[in-house]
C-alpha positions in Angstrom: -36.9 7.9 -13.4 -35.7 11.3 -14.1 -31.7 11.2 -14.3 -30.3 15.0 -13.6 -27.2 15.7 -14.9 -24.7 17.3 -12.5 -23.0 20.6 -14.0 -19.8 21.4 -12.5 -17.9 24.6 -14.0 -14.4 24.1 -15.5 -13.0 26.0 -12.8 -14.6 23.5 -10.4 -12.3 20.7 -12.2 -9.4 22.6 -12.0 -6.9 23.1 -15.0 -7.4 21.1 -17.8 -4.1 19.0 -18.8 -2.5 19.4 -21.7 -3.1 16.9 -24.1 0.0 14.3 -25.0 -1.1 13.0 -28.2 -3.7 14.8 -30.9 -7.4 14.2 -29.3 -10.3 14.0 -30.9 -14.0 15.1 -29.9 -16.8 12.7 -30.0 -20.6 12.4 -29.1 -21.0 10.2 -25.2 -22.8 8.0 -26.6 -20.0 7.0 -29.2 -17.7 7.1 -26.6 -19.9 5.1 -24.4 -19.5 2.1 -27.0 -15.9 2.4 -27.6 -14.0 1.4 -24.5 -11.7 -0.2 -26.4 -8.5 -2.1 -24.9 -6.1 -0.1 -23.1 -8.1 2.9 -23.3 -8.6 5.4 -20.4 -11.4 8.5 -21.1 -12.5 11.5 -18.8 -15.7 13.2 -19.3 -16.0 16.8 -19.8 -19.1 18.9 -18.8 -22.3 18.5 -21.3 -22.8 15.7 -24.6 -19.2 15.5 -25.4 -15.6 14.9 -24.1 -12.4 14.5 -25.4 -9.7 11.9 -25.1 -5.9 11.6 -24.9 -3.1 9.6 -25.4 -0.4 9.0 -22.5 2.6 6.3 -23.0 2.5 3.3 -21.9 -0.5 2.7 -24.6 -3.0 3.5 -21.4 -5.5 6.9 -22.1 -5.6 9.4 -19.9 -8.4 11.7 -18.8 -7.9 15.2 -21.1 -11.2 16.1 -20.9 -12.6 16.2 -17.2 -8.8 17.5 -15.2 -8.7 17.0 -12.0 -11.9 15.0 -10.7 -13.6 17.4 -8.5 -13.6 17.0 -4.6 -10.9 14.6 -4.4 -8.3 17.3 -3.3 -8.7 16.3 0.3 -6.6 13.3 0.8 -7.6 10.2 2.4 -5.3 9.7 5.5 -4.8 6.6 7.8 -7.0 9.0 10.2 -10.0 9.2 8.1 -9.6 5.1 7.8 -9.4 4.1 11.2 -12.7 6.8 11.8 -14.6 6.5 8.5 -17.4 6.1 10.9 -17.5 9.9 11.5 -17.9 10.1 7.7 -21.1 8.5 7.0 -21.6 10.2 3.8 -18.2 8.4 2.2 -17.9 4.7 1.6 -14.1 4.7 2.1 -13.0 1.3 2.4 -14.4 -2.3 0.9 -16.6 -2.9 4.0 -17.7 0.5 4.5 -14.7 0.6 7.9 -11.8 -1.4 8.9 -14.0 -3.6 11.3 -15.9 -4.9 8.4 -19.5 -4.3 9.9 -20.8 -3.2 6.3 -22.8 -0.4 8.2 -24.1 2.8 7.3 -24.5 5.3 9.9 -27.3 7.5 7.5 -30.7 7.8 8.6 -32.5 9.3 6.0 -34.2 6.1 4.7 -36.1 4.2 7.1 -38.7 1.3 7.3 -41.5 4.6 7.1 -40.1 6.1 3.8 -38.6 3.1 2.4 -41.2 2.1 -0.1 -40.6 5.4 -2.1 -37.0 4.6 -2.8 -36.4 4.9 -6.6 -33.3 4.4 -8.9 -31.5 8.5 -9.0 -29.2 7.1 -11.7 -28.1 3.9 -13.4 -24.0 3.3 -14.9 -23.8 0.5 -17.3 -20.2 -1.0 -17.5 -18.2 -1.3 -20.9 -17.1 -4.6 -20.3 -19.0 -7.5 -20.7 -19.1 -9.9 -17.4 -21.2 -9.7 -13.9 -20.4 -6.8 -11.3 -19.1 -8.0 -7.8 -17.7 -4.7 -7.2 -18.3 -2.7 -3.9 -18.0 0.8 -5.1 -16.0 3.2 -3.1 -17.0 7.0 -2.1 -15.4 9.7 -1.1 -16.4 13.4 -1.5 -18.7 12.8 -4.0 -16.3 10.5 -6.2 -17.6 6.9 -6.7 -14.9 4.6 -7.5 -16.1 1.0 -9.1 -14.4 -1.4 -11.1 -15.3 -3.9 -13.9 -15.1 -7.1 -14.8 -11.4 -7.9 -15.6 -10.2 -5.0 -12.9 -11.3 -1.9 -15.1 -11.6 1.1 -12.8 -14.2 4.0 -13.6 -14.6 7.4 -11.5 -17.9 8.3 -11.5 -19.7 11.2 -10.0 -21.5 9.8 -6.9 -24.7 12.5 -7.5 -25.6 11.6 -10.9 -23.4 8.6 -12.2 -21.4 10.9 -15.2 -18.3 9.4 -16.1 -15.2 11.1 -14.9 -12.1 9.0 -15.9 -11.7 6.0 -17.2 -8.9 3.5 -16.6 -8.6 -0.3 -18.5 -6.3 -2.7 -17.7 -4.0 -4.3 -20.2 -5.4 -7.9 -20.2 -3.0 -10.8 -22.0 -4.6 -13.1 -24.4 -3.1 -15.9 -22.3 -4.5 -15.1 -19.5 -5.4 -18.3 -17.1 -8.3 -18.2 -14.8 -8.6 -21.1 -13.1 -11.6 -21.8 -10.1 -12.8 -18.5 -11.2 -14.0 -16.1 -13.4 -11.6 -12.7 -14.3 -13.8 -10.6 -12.0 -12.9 -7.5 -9.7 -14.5 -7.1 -6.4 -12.8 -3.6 -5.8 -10.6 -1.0 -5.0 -9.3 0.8 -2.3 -7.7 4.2 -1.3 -5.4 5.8 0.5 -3.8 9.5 0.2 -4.6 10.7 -3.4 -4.1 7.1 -4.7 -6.7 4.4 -6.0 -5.6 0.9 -5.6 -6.9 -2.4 -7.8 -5.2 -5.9 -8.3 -5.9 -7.4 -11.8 -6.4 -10.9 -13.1 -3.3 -11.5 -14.2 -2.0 -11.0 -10.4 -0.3 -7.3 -11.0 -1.2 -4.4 -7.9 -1.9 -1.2 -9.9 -1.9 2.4 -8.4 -3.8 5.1 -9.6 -4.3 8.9 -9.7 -7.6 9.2 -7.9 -8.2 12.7 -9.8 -7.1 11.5 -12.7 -6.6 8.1 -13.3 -3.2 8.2 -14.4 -1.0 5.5 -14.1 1.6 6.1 -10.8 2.8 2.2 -10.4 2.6 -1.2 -11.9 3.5 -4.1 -9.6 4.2 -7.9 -10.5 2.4 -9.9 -7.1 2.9 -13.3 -8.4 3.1 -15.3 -11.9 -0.5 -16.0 -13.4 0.8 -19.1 -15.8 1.4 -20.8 -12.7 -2.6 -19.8 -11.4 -2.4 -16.9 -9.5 -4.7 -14.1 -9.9 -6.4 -10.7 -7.7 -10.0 -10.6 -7.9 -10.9 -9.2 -4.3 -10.0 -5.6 -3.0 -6.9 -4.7 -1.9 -6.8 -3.3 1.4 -5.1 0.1 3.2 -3.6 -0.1 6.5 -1.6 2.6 7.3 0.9 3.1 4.8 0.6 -0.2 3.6 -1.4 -2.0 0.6 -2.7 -5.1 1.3 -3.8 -7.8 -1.2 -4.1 -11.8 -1.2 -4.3 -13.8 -4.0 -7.0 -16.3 -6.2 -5.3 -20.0 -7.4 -5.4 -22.6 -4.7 -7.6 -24.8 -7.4 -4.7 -24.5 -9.5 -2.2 -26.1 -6.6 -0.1 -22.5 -6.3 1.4 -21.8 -2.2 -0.9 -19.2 -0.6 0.1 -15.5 0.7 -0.9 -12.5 2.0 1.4 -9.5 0.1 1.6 -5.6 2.0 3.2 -3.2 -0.4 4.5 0.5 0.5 1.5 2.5 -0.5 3.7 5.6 -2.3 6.5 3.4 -3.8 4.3 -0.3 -4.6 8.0 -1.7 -2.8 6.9 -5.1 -1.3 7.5 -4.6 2.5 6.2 -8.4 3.7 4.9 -11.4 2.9 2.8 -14.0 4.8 2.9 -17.6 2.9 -0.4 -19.3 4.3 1.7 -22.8 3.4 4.6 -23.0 6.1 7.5 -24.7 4.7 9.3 -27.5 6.3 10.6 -26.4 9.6 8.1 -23.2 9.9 4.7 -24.1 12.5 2.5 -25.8 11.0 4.4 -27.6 8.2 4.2 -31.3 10.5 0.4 -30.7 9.7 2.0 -31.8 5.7 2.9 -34.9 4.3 5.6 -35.0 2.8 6.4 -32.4 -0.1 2.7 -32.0 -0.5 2.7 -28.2 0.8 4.7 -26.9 -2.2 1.3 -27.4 -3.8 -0.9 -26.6 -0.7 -3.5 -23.9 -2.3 -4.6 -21.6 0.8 -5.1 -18.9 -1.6 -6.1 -15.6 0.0 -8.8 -13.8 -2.7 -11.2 -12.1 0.1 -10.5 -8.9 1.5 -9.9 -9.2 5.2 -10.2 -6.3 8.4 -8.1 -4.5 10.5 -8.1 -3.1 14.3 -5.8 -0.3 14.7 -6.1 -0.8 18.6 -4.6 -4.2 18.5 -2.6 -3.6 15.4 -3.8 -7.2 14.0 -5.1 -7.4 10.6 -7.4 -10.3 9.7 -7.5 -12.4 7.2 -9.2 -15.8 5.9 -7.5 -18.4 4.4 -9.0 -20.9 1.3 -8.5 -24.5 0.6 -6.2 -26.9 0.6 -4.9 -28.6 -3.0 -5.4 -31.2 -4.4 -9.0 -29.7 -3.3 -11.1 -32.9 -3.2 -8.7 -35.7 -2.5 -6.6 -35.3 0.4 -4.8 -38.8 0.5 -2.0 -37.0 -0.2 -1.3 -34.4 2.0 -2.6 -35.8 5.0 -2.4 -34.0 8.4 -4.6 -30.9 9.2 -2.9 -28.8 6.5 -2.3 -25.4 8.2 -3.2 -22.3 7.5 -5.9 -23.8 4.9 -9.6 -22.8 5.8 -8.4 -21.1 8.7 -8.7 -17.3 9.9 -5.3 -15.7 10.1 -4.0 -12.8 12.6 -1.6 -10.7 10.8 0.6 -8.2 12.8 0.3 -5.2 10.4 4.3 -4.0 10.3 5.8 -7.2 9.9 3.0 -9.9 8.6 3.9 -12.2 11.3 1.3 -15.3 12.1 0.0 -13.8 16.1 -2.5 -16.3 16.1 -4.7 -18.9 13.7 -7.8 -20.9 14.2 -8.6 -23.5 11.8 -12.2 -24.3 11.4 -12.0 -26.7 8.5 -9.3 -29.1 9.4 -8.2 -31.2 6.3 -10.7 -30.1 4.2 -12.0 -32.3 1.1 -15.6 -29.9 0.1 -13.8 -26.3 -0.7 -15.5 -25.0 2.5 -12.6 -22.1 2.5 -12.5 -19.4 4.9 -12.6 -17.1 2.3 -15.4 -14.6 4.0 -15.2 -11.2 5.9 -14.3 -11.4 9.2 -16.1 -9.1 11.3 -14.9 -7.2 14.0 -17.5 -6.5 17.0 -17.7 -5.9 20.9 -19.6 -7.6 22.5 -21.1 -9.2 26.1 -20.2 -13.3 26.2 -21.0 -14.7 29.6 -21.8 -11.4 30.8 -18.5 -10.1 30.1 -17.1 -7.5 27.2 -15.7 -9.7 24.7 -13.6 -7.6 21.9 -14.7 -10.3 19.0 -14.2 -11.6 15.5 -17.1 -12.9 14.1 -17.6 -15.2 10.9 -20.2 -16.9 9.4 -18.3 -19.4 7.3 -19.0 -21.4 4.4 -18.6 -24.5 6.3 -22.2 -23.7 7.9 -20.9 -23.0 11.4 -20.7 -19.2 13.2 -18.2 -18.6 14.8 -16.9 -16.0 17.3 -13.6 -15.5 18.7 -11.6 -13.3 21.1 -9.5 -11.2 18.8 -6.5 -10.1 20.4 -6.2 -14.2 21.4 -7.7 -16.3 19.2 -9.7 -18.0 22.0 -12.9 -19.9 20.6 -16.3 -18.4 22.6 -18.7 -19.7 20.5 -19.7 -21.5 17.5 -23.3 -23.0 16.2 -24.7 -23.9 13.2 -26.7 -21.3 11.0 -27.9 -23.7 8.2 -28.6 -27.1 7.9 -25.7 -29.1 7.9 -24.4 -33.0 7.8 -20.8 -33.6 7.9 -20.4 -32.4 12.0 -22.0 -33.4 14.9 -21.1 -30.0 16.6 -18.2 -28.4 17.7 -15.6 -29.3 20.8 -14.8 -27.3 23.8 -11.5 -25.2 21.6 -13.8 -25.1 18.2 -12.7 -28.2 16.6 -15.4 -29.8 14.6 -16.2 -33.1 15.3 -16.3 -35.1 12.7 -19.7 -37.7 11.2 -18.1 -41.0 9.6 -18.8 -41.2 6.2 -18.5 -37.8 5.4 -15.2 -37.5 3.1 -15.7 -37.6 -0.7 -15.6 -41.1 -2.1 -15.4 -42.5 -6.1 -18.8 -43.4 -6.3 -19.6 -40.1 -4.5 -21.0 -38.8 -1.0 -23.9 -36.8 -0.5 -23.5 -33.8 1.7 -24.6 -30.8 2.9 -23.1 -27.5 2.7 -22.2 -27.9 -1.6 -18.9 -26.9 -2.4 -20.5 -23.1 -2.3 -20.9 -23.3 1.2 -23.0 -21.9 3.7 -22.1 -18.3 2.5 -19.0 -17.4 0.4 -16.7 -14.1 -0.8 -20.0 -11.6 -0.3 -20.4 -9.5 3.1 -22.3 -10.1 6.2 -23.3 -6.9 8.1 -22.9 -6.0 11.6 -25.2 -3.2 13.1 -24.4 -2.0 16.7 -27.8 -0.3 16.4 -29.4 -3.8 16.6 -26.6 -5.5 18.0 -27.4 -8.1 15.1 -24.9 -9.8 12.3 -26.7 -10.3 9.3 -26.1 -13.2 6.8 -27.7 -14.3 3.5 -27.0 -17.9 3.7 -27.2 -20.9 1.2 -28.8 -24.1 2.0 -27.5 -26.4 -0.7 -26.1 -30.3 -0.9 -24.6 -32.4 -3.2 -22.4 -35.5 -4.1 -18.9 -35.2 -3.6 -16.3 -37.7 -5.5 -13.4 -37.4 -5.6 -10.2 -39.5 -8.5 -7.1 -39.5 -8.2 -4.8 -36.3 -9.6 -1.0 -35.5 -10.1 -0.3 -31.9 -10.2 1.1 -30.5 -13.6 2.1 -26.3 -13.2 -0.6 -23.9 -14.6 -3.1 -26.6 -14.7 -6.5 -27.7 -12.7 -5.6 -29.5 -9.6 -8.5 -30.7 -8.0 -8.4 -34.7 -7.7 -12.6 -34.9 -7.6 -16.2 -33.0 -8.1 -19.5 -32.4 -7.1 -23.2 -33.0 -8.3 -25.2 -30.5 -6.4 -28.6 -30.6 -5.2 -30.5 -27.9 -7.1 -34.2 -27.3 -7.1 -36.8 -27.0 -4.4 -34.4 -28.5 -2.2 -31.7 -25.5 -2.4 -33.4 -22.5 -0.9 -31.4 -19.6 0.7 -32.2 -16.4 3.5 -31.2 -13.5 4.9 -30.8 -14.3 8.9 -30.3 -12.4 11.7 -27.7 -13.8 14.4 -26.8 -13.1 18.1 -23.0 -12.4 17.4 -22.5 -13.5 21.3 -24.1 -16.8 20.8 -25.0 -17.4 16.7 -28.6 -18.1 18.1 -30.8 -17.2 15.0 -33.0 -13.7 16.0 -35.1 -14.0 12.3 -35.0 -15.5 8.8 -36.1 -14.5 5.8 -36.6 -16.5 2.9 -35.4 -16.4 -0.7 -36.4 -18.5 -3.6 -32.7 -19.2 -4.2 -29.0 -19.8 -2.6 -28.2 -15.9 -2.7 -24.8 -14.5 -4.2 -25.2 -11.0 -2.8 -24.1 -10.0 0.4 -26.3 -7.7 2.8 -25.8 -3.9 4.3 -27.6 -2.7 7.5 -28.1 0.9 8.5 -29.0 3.2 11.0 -32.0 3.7 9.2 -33.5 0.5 10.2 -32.9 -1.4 7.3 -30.8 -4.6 5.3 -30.5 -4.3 1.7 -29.9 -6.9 -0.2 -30.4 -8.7 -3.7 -31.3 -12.4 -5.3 -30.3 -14.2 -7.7 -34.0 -13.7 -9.6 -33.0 -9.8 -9.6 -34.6 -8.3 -6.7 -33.2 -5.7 -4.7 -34.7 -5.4 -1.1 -34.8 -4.2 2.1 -35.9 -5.3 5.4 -36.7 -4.3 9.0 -33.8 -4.8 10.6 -34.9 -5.5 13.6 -37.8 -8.0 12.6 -36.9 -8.9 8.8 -39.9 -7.7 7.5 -39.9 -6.7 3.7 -40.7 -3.1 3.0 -39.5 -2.6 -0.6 -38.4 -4.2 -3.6 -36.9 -3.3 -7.6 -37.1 -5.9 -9.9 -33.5 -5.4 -11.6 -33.7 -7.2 -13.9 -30.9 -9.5 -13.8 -29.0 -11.5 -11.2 -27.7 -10.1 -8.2 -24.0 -10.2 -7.2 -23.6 -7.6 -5.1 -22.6 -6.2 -1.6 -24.6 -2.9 -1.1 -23.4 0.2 0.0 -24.5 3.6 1.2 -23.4 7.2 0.7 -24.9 10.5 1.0 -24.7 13.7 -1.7 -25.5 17.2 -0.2 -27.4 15.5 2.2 -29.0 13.2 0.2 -28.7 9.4 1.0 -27.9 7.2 -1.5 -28.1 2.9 -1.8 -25.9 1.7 -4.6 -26.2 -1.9 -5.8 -25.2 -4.1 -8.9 -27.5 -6.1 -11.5 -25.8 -7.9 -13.9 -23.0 -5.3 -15.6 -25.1 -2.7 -14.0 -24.9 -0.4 -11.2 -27.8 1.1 -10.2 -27.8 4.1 -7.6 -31.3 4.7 -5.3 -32.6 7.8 -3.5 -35.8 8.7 -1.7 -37.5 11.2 -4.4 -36.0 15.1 -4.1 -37.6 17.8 -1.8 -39.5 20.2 -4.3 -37.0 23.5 -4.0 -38.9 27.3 -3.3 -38.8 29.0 -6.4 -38.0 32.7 -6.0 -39.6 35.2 -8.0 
């Protein structure tokens, strides 16, 4: 592997800023091992950089200025068409609808094979990458475990700015693991939540500081780990905790100002719909949290959004009812956050099946008629599509093995298998508590006309004990033994989005934690837990290529394009690694 460093002349970067505090030059490679906490660096041209202090104890960029090619701004306009930019990766599913689609073309099932890493960025901070880098202009925006957010240059991986969160030594992470599944961007402005359940906006050239908000309390559970999301002028983000018995929401901040402008509460309190589907006083602790990034159709003005589980999360004696708006997919009107419409697929869950997973926005034919859908392959093992601007159920089918429903009813209700709720000397079940998929993408291609899953055939033994709830602490009220070995197995399938009718499987050795992109290539890339990165046919799921990464896979993959040149970006472990077909020899002139 050859890695080509990009050389970009100061006037290129525009003015360097002048620095705030004494700097001091160093080699990269020190630098590289010295992101130390509350430190923010920017890389200059060549082996060395500088660094400067701002207030706030945060560092800013003094040696790169301006990141280049981010002057153009990223409007609602380029959001709602970032298909007409298929060279940018502008939002967490690559567009508002979710698909997870690429529109390049360079890479195809005939050149596949010679794909080959173009660069490799190793993160600072210690812990897995879940991050689905953004790109625009060249710019490659990832963040780290914790919520750390690095610019990167998107041709060769250099290091533009650096920004690290301020993490408190009491932070409380419970059901989860401080992770960061990625930005997003709107204007000149880059966008993060953190662990500790602040929304933070950034300089996108710079990485300065612009706003610090408080979403919620993290000593009572809450936490960001997923994306935020822009819709117009708005900033979207839900929130991690139900496992910790917090009340639910979905938050939309002022994108220039961070000034809260709604908030959804996925837990209706007493006199609110839903709250008859609650015992008693037992939706005050009624999880629902909201960690996955959801989609948005600017048509309809809806935004979409899926909803976790209930709490106490194994023992629902208390709270008996269906417990509304837990596992349930939510449509959001965008201006004011009010509930248009719901559908639950989980009703009174006891197994964690959440419907914390993209929902994917599609048109398609169902009964030979245009159907404007939402699609989702949830963790519960059933696919489901729905109209969008109604809610109306079309269609739902299994796409794994499952054992606690023998089907669905005519309006999408599951119908329940007797024996099926966790017990104290346990119940064995299939999906495990992971589900049937779980936070990482699906893909849509309207090339194909094909939604593509990697899916997780696991069971296990549910129990479940009995649990009072106590703030800040776990609030589960059971567990699980799951069913490892030869008899968990996962694969990438393809789906009929009309019908959920399986097209083609591929197997994996293992239940995958990597989500899949399609292209107009031809292709699904994806990852395993053993560390291979792949692609398939898309239209027959044959393999064509593989990289031994060396480490397991977490990842959702994305695509960009450099001068041309089309890029597949995927995580390994705390690494992101960048592949490109081999470069065209250039004519040298005499």
């Amino acid at each position: 592997m050859t890695i080509r460093p990009l050389h970009i002349e100061r006037a290129a970067l525009g003015p360097r800023p002048a620095p705030i505090a004494a700097c001091r030059r160093m080699s990269a490679e020190a630098g590289a091992g010295n992101a130390g906490r509350g430190t923010q660096r920017g890389a200059a041209r060549g082996p060395r950089f500088r660094c400067g202090m701002m207030i706030a104890g945060f560092v800013v960029a003094a040696g790169i200025g301006a990141a280049p090619g981010v002057s153009a701004q990223v409007t609602d306009a380029r959001l709602r068409n970032a298909r007409a930019e298929p060279q940018n990766w502008l939002t967490y599913s690559g567009d508002l609808g979710a698909q997870r689609f690429s529109p390049l073309r360079e890479i195809t099932p005939a050149n596949v094979a010679g794909l080959r890493p173009a660069w490799i960025y190793q993160a600072l901070v210690a812990g897995p990458l879940q991050v689905s880098p953004l790109v625009v202009d060249g710019i490659m925006y990832l963040t780290e475990f914790q919520g750390h957010v690095v610019a990167l240059d998107a041709r060769s991986g250099r290091v533009l700015w650096r920004y690290n969160q301020a993490i408190p030594a009491n932070l409380l992470a419970l059901g989860f693991a401080p992770t960061n599944r990625g930005v997003a961007l709107r204007d000149s402005t880059v966008y993060v939540g953190t662990p500790d359940a602040r929304l933070v906006a950034l300089d996108a050239r710079s990485g300065a500081l612009r706003w610090s908000v408080p979403v919620a309390d993290n000593a009572m559970g809450y936490a960001i780990t997923g994306a935020p999301l822009a819709v117009g002028d708005l900033i979207l983000t839900g929130v991690s905790g139900a496992e910790a018995g917090i009340r639910g929401f979905i938050d939309a901040y002022d994108a220039k100002t961070g000034t809260r402008r709604w908030r959804t509460y996925t837990i209706p309190a007493p006199g609110e719909p839903g709250s008859e589907t609650w015992a008693g006083d037992s939706w005050k602790t009624g999880g629902g949290s909201t960690w996955v990034t959801g989609s948005y159709d600017p048509a309809l003005g809806l935004v979409y959004w899926g909803v976790g589980n209930p709490g106490p999360l194994w023992n629902g004696d208390s709270r008996a009812g269906d417990n509304l708006y837990t596992c349930a997919l939510l449509a959001l009107d965008a201006r004011t956050g009010a509930i248009r419409w719901h559908f639950q697929f989980t009703p009174h869950d006891t197994h964690d099946w959440d419907a914390a997973q993209i929902p994917v926005l599609l048109d398609a034919s169902v009964g030979g008629r245009p159907r404007k859908l939402v699609t989702m392959a949830n963790r519960n093992g059933f696919f489901y599509a729905l109209d969008r601007a109604t809610g109306e159920f079309l269609a739902g089918t299994p796409y794994i093995r499952q054992e606690w429903a023998e089907g669905l009813d005519a309006k999408g209700r599951p119908i329940m298998r007797p024996n099926a709720e966790p017990t104290d000397t346990g119940t064995n079940l299939t999906p495990n508590l992971h589900g049937a998929s779980n936070w990482y993408s699906p893909s849509y291609s309207p090339l194909t006309g094909l939604f593509y899953v990697a899916a997780r055939q696991m069971g296990s033994r549910y129990f479940k004990y009995p649990v009072s709830y106590t703030p800040g602490r776990y609030f589960l009220g059971g567990g699980e033994a799951e069913f490892g070995g030869d008899t968990a197995q996962g694969m990438v399938k393809a789906l009929e989005p009309a019908t959920g009718r399986v097209r083609w499987s591929f197997p994996l050795f293992s239940p995958p934690w990597s989500g899949v992109l399609s292209t107009a290539g031809g292709l699904v890339f994806g990852g395993t837990n053993e560390g291979q990165l792949f692609a398939l046919d898309a239209r027959t799921g044959r393999p064509l290529w593989h990289f031994q990464a060396g480490a397991v896979t977490n990842t959702n993959p994305v695509s960009y394009a450099v001068e041309g040149r089309q890029y597949v970006a995927m995580t390994a472990g705390g690494v992101l690694l960048a592949f490109a077909l081999p470069e065209r020899p250039r004519a040298v002139v005499p």
